[in-house]
C-alpha positions, -999 to 999 in steps of 0.1 A, spaced: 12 -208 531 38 -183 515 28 -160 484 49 -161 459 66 -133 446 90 -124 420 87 -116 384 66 -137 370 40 -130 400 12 -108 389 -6 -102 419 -34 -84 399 -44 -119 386 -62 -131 355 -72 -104 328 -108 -100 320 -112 -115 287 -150 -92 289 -172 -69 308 -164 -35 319 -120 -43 327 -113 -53 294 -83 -41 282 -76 -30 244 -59 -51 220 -34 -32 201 -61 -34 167 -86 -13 186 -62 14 195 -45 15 160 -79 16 144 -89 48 166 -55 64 155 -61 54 122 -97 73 131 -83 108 141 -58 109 111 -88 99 89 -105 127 106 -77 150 101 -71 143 61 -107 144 59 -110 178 74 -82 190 54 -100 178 19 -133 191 35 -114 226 32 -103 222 -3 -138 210 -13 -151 240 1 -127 267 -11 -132 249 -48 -173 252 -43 -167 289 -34 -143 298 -60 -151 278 -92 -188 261 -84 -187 250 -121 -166 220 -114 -193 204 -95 -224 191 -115 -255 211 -116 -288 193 -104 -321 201 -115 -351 194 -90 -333 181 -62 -351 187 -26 -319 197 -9 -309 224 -41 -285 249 -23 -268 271 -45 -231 254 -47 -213 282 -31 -237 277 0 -220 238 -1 -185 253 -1 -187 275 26 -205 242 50 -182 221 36 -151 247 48 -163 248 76 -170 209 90 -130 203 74 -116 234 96 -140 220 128 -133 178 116 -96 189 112 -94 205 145 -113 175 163 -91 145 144 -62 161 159 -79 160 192 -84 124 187 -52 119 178 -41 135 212 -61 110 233 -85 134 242 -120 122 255 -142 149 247 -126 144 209 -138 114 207 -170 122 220 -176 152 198 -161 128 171 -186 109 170 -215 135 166 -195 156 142 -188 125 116 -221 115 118 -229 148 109 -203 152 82 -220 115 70 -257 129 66 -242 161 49 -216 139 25 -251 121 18 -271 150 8 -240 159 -13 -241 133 -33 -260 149 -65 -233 170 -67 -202 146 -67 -216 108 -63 -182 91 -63 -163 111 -34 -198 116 -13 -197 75 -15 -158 73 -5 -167 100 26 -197 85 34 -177 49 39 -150 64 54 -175 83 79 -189 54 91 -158 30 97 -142 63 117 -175 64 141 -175 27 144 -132 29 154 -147 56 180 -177 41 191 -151 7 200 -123 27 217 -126 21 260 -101 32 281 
């Protein structure tokens, strides 16, 4: 019996529609771009976030009796310094790099638990990050190879 052979021939066969050669559909791959520049922008008003805690803490709103009281220049310098490190890794991401994926993850979980115990402070953009935070480690979390 002869194979066949041309163009149409796809000696590969079927793709997997599960299991571990599934292939990405164009959503997933768009959503993990759509990740890095999240992570990117994110970084970016991370940094402005900070240098506006460190310069004028006043905009932010003063809490009385909160466990997790730091004194708001304390905020501004952790929150420069997750944008510079979030900024650095989104752009990572955005190259295709593994290990910024990887460190992706960990870093916007972080930046989650640390938008949370921010929240006294600014409650409507904490909520907005903290949404954000966790559709960009779900888009990482889905992204295979």
């Amino acid at each position: 019996m002869a194979q066949a052979s041309g163009p149409l021939y796809d000696p590969s066969g079927p793709v997997p529609v599960s299991g571990a050669g599934r292939r990405n559909s164009g959503a997933v791959t768009g959503l993990v771009m759509f990740a890095g520049v999240m992570m990117l922008v994110g970084g970016l008003l991370g940094i402005f976030q900070g240098i506006i805690a460190i310069a004028k803490d006043d905009l932010y709103v003063a809490t009385r009796d909160y466990i997790f009281q730091f004194n708001l220049t304390t905020w501004g310098w952790i929150h420069l310094a997750m944008g510079v490190v979030l900024a650095v890794v989104g752009f990572g991401v955005l190259k295709g790099a593994a290990w910024g994926r990887v460190i992706g993850i960990a870093l916007v979980s972080l930046n989650l638990v640390l938008n949370f115990l921010f929240l006294p402070y600014y409650p409507l953009w904490s909520l907005v990050a903290i949404a954000l935070s966790a559709f960009v480690v779900w888009a990482l979390c889905t992204y295979r190879d």
